[in-house]
NUVEXFI-53681 format. One record per residue: x, y, z of N, C-alpha, C, O in turn; residue in one letter; residue number from 1. Coordinates in pm, whole numbers, padded with zeros to 5 digits. Example, Ala and Ser with C-alpha at 12.3 -4.5 7.8 and 13.67 -1.06 7.14 Angstrom:
! residues 2
SITE      npx      npy      npz     capx     capy     capz      cpx      cpy      cpz      opx      opy      opz   resn   resi
SITE    01319   -00569    00780    01230   -00450    00780    01320   -00330    00780    01424   -00332    00846      A      1
SITE    01285   -00225    00708    01367   -00106    00714    01290    00003    00787    01341    00114    00804      S      2
! end
This chain:
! residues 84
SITE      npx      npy      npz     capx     capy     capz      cpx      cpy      cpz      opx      opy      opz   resn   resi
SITE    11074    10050    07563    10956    10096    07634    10837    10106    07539    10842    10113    07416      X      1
SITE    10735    10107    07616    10615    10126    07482    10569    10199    07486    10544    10232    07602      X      2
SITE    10519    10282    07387    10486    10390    07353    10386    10456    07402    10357    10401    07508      X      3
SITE    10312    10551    07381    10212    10630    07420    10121    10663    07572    10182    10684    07677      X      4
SITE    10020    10664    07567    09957    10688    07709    09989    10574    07805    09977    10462    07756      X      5
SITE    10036    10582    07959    10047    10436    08009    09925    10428    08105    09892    10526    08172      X      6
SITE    09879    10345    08107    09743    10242    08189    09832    10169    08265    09946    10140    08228      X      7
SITE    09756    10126    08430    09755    10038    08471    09813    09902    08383    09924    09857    08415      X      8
SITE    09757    09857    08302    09813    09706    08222    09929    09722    08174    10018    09643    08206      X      9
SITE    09958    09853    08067    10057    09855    08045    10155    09859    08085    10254    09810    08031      X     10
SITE    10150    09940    08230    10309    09956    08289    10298    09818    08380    10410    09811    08432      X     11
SITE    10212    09692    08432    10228    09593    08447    10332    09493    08367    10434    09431    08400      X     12
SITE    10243    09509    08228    10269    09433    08175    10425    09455    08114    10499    09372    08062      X     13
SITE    10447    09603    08141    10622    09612    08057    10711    09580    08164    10817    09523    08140      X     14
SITE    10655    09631    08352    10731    09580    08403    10814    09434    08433    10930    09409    08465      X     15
SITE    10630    09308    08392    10688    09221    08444    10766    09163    08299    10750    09046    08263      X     16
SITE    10818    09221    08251    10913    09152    08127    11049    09204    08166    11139    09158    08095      X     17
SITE    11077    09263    08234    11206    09312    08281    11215    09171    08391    11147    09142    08489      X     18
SITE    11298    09122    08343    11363    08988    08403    11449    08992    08540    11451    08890    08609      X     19
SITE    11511    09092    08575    11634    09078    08658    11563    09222    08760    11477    09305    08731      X     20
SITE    11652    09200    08889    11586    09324    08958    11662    09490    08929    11617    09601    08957      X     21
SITE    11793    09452    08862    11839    09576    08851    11767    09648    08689    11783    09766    08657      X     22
SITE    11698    09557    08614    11607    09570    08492    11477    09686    08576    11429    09799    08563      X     23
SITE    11471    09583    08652    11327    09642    08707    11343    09759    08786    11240    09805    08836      X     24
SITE    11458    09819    08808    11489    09893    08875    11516    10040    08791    11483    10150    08835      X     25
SITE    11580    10017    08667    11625    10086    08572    11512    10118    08514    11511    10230    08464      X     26
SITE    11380    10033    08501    11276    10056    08427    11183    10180    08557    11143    10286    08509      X     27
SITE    11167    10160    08664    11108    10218    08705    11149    10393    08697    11086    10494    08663      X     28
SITE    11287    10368    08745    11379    10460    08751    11340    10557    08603    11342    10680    08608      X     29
SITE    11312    10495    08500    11251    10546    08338    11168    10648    08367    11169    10769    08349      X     30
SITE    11064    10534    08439    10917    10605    08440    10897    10726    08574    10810    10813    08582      X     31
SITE    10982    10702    08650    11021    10845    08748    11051    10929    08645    10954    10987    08596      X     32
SITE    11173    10955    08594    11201    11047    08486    11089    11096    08389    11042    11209    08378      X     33
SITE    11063    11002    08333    10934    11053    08259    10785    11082    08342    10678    11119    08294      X     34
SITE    10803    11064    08422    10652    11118    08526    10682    11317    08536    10606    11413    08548      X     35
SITE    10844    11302    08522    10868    11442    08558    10873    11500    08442    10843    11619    08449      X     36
SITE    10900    11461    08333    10921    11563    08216    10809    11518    08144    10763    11620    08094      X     37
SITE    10739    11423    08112    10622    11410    08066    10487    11367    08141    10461    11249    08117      X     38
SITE    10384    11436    08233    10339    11363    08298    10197    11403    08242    10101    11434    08314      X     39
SITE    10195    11400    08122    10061    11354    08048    10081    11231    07958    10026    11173    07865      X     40
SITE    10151    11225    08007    10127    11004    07930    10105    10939    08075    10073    10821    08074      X     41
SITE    10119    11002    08201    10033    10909    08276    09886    10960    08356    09859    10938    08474      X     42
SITE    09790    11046    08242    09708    11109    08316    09570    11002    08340    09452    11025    08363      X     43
SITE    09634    10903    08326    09516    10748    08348    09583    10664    08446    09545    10550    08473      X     44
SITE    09679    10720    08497    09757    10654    08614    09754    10730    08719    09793    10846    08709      X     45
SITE    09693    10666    08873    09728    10760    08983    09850    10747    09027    09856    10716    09146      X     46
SITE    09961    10761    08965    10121    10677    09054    10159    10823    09097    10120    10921    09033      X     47
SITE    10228    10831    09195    10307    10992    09276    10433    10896    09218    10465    10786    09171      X     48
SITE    10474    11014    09255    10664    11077    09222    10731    10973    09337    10823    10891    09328      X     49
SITE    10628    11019    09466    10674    10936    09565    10644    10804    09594    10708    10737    09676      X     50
SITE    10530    10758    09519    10508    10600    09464    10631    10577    09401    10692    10481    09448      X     51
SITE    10679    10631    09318    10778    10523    09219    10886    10531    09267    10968    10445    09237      X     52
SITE    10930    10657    09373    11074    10624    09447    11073    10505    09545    11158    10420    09572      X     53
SITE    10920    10532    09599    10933    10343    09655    10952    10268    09661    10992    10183    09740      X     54
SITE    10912    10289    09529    10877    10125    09448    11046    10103    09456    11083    10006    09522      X     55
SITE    11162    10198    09387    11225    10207    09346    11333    10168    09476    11415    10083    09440      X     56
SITE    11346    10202    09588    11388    10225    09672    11379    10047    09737    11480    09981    09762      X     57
SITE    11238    09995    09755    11218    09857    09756    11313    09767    09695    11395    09695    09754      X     58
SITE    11283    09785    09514    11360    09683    09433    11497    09706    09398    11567    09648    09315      X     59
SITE    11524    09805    09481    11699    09841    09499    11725    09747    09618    11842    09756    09656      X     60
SITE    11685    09699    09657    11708    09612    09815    11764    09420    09758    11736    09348    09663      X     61
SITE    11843    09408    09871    11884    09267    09809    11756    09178    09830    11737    09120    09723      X     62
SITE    11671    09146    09913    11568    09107    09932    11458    09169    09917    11384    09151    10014      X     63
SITE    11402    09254    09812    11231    09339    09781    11163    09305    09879    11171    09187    09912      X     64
SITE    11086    09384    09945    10992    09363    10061    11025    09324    10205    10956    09375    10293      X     65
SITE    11099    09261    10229    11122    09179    10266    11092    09239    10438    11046    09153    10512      X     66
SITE    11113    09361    10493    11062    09387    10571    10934    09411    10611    10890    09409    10726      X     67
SITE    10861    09439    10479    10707    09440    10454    10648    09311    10472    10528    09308    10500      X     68
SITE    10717    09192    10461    10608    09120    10401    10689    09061    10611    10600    09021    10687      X     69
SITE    10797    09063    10657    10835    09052    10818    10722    09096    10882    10640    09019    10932      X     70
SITE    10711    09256    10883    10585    09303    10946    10460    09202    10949    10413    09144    11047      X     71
SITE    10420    09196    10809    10315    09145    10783    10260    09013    10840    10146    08985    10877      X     72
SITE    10409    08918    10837    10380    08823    10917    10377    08867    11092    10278    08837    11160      X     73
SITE    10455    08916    11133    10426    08944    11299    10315    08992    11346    10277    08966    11459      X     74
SITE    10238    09084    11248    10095    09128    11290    09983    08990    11293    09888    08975    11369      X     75
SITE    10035    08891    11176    09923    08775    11159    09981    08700    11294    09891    08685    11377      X     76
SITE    10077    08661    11327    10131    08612    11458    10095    08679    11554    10059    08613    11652      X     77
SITE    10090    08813    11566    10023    08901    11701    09848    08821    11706    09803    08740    11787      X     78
SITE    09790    08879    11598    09654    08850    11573    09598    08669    11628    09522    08614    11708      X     79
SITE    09665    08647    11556    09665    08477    11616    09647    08447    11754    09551    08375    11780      X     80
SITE    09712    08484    11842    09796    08484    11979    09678    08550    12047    09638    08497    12150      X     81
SITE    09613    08661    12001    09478    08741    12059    09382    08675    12039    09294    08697    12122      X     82
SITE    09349    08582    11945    09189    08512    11934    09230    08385    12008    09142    08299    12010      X     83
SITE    09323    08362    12057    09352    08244    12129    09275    08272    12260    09277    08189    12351      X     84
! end
């Protein structure tokens, strides 16, 4: 993990080096833990407790998003169907 205050870039940039989803999962899972026992290394980050169980909760899934991004398409398919 890298060290000191985390920014926006940084926790980008450490996440997307975690290769595999159970990496990315374990990493978030980090920064939950440390949001709770240290949460002045993220006082340049707006992330909640309940942001990162999300997140966390998401990339625990065999398919990430995958109902999000379902929705997402049926609303553009609803929308479509109405300007018709």
């Amino acid at each position: 993990m890298l060290e000191g205050i985390y920014n926006k870039e940084n926790i980008f940039a450490e996440f997307a080096m975690q290769k595999t989803k159970a990496k990315k999962v374990k990493f978030l899972k980090e920064m939950r833990a440390l949001k709770d026992t240290q949460p002045s290394l993220f006082k340049d980050l707006t992330i909640s407790k309940k942001q990162f169980d999300n997140l966390i909760v998401e990339w625990d899934q065999k398919v990430p998003f995958a109902k999000m991004k379902a929705d997402m398409k049926a609303r553009e398919i609803a929308e479509r169907k109405g300007e018709e």
